[in-house]
Each structure stands twice: as structure tokens, then as C-alpha cells.
OpenMM code with the backbone's topology and positions (N, CA, C; nanometers):
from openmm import Vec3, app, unit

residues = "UNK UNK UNK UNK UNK UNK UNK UNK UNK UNK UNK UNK UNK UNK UNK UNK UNK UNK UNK UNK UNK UNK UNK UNK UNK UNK UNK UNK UNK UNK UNK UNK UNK UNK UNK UNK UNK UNK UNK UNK UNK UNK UNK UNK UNK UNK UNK UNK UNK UNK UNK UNK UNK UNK UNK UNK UNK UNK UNK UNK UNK UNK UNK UNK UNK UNK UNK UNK UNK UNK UNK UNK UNK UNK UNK UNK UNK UNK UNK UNK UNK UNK UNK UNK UNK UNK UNK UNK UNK UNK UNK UNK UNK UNK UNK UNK UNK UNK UNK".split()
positions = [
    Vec3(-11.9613, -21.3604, 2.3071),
    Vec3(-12.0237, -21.4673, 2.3818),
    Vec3(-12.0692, -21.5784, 2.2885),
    Vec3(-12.0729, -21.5274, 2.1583),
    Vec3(-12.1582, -21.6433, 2.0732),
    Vec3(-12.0510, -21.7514, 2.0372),
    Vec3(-11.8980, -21.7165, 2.0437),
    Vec3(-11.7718, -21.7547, 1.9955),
    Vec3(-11.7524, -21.8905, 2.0954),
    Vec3(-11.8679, -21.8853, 2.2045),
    Vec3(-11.8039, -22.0399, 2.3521),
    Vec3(-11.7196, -21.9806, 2.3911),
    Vec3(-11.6622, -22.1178, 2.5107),
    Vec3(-11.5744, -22.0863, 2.6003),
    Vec3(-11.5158, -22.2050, 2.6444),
    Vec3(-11.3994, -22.2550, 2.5989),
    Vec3(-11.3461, -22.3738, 2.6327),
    Vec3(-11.3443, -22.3666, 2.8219),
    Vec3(-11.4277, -22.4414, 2.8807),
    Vec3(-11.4170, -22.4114, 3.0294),
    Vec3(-11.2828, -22.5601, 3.0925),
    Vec3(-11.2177, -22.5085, 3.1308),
    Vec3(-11.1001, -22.6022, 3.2281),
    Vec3(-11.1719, -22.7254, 3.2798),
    Vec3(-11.1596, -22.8235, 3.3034),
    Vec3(-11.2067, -22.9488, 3.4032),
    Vec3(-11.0705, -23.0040, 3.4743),
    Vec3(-11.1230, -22.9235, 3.6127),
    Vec3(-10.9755, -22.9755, 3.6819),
    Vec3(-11.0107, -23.0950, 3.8083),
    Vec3(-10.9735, -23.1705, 3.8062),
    Vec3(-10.9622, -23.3124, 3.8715),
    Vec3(-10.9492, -23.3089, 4.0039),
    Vec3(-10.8199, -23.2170, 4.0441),
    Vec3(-10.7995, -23.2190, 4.1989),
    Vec3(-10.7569, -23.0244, 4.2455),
    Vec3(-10.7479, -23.0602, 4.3581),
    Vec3(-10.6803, -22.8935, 4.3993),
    Vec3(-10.5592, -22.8735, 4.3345),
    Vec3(-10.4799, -22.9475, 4.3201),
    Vec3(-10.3647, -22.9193, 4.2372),
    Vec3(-10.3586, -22.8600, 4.0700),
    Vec3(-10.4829, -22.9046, 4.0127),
    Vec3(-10.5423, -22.8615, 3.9180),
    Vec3(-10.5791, -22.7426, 3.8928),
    Vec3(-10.7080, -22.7134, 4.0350),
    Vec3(-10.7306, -22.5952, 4.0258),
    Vec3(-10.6093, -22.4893, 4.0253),
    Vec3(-10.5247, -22.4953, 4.1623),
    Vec3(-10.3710, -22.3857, 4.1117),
    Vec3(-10.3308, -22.3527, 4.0207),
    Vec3(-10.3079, -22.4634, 3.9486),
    Vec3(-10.2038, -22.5058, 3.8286),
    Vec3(-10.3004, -22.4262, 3.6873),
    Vec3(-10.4170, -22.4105, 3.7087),
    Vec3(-10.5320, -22.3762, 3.6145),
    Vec3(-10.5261, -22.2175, 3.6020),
    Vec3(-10.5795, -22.1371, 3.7603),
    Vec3(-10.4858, -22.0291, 3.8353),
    Vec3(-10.3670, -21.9385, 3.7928),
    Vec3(-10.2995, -22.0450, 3.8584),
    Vec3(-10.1561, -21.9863, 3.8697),
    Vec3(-10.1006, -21.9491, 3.7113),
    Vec3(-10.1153, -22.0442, 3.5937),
    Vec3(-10.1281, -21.9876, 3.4887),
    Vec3(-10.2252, -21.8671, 3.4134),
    Vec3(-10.3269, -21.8494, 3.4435),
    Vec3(-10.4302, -21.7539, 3.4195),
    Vec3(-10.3976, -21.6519, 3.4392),
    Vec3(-10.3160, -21.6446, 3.5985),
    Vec3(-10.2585, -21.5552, 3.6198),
    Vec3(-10.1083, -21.4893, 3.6068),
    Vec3(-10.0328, -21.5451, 3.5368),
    Vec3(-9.9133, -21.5342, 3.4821),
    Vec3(-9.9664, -21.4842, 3.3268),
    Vec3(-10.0386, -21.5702, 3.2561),
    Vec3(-10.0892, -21.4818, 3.1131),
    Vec3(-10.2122, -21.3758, 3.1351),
    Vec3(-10.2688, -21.3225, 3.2266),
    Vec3(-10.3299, -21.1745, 3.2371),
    Vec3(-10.1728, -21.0849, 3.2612),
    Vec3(-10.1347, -21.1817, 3.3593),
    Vec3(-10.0074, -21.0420, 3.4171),
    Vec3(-9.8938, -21.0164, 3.2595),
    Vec3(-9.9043, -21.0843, 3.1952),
    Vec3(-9.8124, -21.0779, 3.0794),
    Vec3(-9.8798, -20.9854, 2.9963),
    Vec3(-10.0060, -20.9740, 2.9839),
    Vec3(-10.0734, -20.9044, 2.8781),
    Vec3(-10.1230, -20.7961, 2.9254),
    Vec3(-10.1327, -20.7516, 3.0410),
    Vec3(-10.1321, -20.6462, 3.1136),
    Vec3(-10.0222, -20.5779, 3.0988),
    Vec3(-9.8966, -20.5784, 3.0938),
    Vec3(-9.7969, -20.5719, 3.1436),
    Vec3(-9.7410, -20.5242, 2.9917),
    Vec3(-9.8037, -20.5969, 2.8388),
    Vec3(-9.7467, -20.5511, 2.7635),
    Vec3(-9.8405, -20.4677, 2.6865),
    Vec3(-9.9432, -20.4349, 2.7306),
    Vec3(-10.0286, -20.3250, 2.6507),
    Vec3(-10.0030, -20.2000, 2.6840),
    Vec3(-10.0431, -20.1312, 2.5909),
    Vec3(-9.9670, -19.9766, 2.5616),
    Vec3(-10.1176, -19.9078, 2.6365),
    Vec3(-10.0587, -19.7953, 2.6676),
    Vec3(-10.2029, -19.6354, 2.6852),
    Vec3(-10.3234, -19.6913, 2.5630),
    Vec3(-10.2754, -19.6997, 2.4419),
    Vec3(-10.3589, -19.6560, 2.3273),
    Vec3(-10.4800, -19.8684, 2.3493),
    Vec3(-10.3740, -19.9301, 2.4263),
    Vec3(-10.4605, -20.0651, 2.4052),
    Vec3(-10.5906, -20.0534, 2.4596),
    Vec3(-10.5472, -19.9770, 2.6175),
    Vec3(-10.6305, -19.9954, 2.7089),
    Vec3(-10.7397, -19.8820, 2.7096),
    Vec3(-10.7301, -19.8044, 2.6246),
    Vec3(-10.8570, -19.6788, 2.6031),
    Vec3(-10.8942, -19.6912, 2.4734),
    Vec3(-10.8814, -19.8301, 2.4023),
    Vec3(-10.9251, -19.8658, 2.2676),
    Vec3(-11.0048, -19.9260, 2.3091),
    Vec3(-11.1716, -19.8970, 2.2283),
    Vec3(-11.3290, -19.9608, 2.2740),
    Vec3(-11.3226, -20.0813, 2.2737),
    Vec3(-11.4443, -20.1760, 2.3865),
    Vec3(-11.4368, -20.2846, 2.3624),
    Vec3(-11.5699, -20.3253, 2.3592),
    Vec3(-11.6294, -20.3891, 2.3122),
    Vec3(-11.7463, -20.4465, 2.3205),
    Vec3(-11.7968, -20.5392, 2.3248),
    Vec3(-11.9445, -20.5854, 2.4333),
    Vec3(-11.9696, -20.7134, 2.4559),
    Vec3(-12.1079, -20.7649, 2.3375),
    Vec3(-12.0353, -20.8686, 2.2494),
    Vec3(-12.1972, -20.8762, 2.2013),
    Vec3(-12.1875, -20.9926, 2.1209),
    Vec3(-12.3098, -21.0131, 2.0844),
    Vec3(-12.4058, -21.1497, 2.0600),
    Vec3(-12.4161, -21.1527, 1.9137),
    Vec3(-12.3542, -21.2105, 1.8733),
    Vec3(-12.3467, -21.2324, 1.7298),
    Vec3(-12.3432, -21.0391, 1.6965),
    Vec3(-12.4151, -20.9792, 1.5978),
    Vec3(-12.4495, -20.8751, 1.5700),
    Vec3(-12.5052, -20.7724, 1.7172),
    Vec3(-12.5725, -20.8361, 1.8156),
    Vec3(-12.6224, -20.7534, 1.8736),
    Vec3(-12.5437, -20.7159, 1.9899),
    Vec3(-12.4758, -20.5657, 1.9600),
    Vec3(-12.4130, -20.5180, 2.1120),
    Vec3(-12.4808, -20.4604, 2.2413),
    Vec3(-12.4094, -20.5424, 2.3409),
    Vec3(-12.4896, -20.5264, 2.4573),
    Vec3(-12.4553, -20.3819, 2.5177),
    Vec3(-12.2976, -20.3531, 2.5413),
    Vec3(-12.2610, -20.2675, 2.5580),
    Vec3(-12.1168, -20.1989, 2.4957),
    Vec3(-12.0540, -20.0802, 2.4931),
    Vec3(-11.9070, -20.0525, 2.4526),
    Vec3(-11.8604, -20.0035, 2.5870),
    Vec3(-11.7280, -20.0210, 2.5809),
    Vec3(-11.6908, -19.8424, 2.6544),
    Vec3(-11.4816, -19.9171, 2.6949),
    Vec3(-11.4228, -19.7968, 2.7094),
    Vec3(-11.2677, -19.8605, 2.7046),
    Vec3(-11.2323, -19.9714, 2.7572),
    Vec3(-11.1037, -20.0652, 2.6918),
    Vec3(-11.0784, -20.1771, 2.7517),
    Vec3(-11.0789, -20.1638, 2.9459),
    Vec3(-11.0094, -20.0220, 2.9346),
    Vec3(-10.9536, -20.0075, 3.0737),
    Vec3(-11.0413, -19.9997, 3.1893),
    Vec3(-11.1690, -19.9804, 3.1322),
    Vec3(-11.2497, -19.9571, 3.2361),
    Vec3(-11.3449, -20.1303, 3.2232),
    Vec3(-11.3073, -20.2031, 3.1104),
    Vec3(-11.3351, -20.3067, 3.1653),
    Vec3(-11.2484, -20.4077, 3.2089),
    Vec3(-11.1523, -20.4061, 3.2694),
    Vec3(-11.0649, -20.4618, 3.3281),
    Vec3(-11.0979, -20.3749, 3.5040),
    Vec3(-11.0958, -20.2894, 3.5119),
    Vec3(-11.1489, -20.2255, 3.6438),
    Vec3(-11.2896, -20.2535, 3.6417),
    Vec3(-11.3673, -20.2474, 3.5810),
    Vec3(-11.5102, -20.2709, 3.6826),
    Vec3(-11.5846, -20.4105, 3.6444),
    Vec3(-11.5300, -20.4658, 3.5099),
    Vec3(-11.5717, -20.6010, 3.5376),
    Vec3(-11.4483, -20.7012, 3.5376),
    Vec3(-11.3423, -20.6954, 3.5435),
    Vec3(-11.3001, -20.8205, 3.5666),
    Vec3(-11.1677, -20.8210, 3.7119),
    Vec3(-11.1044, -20.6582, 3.7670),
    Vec3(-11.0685, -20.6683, 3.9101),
    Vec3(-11.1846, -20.6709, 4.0037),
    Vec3(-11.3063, -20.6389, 4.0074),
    Vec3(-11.3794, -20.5966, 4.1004),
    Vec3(-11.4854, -20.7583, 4.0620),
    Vec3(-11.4715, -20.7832, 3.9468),
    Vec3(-11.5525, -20.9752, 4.0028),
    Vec3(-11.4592, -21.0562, 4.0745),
    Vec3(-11.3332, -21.0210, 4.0669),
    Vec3(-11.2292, -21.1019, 4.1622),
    Vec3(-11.2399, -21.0746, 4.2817),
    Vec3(-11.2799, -20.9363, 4.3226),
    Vec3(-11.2654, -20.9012, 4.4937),
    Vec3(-11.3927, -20.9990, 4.5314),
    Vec3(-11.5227, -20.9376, 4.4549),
    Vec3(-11.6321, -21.0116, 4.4868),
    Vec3(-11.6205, -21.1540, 4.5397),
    Vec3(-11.5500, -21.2259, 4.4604),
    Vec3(-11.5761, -21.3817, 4.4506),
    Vec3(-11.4513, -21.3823, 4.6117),
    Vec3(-11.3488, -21.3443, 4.6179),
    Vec3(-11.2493, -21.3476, 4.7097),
    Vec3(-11.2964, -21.3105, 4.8411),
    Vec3(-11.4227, -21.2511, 4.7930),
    Vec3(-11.5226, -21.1723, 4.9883),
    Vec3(-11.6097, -21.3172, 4.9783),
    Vec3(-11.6467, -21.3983, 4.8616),
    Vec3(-11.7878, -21.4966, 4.8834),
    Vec3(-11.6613, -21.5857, 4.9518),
    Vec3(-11.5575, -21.6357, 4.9064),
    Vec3(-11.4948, -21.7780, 4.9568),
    Vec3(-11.4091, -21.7266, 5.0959),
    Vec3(-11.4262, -21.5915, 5.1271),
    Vec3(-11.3951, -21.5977, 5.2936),
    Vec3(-11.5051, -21.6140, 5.3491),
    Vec3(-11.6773, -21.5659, 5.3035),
    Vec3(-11.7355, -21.6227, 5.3664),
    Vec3(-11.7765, -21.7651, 5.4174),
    Vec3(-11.7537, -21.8451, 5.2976),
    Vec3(-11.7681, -21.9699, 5.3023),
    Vec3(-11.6808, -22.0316, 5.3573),
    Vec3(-11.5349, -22.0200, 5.3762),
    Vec3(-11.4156, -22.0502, 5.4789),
    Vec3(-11.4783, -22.0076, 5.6604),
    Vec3(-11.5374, -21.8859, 5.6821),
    Vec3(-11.5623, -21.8955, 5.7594),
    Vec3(-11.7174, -22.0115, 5.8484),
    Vec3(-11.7823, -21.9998, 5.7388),
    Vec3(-11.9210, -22.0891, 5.7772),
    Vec3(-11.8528, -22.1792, 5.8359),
    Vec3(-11.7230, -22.2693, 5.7855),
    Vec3(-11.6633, -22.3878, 5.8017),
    Vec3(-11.5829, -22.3786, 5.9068),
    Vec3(-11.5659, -22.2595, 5.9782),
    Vec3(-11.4338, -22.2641, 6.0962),
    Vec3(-11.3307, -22.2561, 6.0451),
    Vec3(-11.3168, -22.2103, 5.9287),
    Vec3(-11.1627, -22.1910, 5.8662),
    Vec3(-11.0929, -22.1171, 5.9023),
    Vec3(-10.9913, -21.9955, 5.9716),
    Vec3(-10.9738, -21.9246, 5.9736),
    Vec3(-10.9213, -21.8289, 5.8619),
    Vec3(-11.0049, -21.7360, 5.8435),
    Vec3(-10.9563, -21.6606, 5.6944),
    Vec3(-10.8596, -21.5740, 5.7256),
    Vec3(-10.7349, -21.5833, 5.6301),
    Vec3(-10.6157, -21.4918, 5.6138),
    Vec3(-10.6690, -21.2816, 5.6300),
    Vec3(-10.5702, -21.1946, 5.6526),
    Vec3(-10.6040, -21.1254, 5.6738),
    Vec3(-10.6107, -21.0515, 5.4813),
    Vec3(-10.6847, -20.9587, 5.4336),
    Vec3(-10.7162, -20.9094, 5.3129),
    Vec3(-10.6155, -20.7905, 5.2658),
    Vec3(-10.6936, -20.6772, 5.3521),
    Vec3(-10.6007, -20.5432, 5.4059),
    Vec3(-10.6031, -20.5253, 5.5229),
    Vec3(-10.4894, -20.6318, 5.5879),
    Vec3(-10.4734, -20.6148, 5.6996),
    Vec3(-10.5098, -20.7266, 5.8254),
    Vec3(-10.5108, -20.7591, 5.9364),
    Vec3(-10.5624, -20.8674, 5.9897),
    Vec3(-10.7048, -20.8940, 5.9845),
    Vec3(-10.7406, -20.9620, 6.0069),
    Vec3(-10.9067, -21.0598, 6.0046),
    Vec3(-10.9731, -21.0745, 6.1123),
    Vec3(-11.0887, -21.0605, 6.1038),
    Vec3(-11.1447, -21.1443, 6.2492),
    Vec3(-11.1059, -21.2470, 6.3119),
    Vec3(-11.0275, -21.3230, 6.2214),
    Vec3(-10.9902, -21.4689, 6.2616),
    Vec3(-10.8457, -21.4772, 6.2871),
    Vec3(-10.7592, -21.3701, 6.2987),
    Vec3(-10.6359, -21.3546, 6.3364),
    Vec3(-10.6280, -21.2502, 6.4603),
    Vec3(-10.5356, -21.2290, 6.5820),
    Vec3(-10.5033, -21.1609, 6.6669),
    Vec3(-10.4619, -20.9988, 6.6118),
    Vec3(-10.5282, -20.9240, 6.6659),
    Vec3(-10.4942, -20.7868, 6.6077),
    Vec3(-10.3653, -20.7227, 6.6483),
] * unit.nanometer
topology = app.Topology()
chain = topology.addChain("A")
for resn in residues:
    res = topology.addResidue(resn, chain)
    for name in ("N", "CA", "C"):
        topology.addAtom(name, app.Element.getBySymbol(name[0]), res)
């Protein structure tokens, strides 16, 4: 965390995708090319010298970085719905689609 974080500044919706849609083409690439031994090799979060926590890559890719995606993907159907949006179905149809 002490290292920054170049954050994106995207201009329009097309941006945001395009910001996206790559992010997600280089996780799926690096997912895709790590071995058993990558993903149960320790990882740790920390602050200059001070570690906050360890524990395998694999389990932080499952509990913090697929499961902040579901999270955020349940907040912006809520907020689609506040608006009358109709939200797509997740697993399966939606309240806002015909069953």
C-alpha cells in the first residue's frame, strides 16, 4: 500500500469499458497462466515494514478480490433499481424481468 496506486481518470462511459474490459483481459491472462505452486505461495498485505496480514495468494483472490466484485455488482443493481432501471437477471431472472 505504501508503493501508491496509479488510479485511471476516465472521461466518458466509453472509458470506463475500455478501462474494464482491459483489467479484465489482464486478470484473465494472469489467472490463466499461474501454476498450483503461484496460487498457494503467501501473500502479504503491508505498510512499509508493518504486515497487516499473510495467508495464500488463492485465498486472496477468493475472498478479497471475487467476492468485492459480487459485492459492488449487488450495490450497482441496487442503485439501477432506485432509478427504474431494470436490472439484468444474475443467476437467473430478476425481479425486473418475467419469470
Amino acid at each position: 500500500m505504501a508503493g501508491g496506486f496509479d488510479q485511471p481518470d476516465p472521461k466518458t462511459m466509453a472509458d470506463i469499458v475500455e478501462i474494464f474490459d482491459s483489467a479484465v483481459e489482464e486478470g484473465r491472462a494472469a489467472l490463466e497462466a499461474a501454476t498450483a505452486e503461484d496460487l498457494t505461495a503467501e501473500w502479504a498485505l503491508r505498510t512499509g515494514d508493518e504486515v497487516h496480514f499473510k495467508m495464500p495468494k488463492a485465498v486472496v483472490l477468493r475472498s478479497f478480490v471475487l467476492n468485492h466484485a459480487v459485492h459492488h455488482r449487488a450495490q450497482i443493481s441496487v442503485y439501477l433499481r432506485l432509478l427504474d432501471i431494470a436490472v439484468p437477471g444474475m443467476y437467473g431472472p430478476s425481479a425486473g424481468e418475467t419469470m
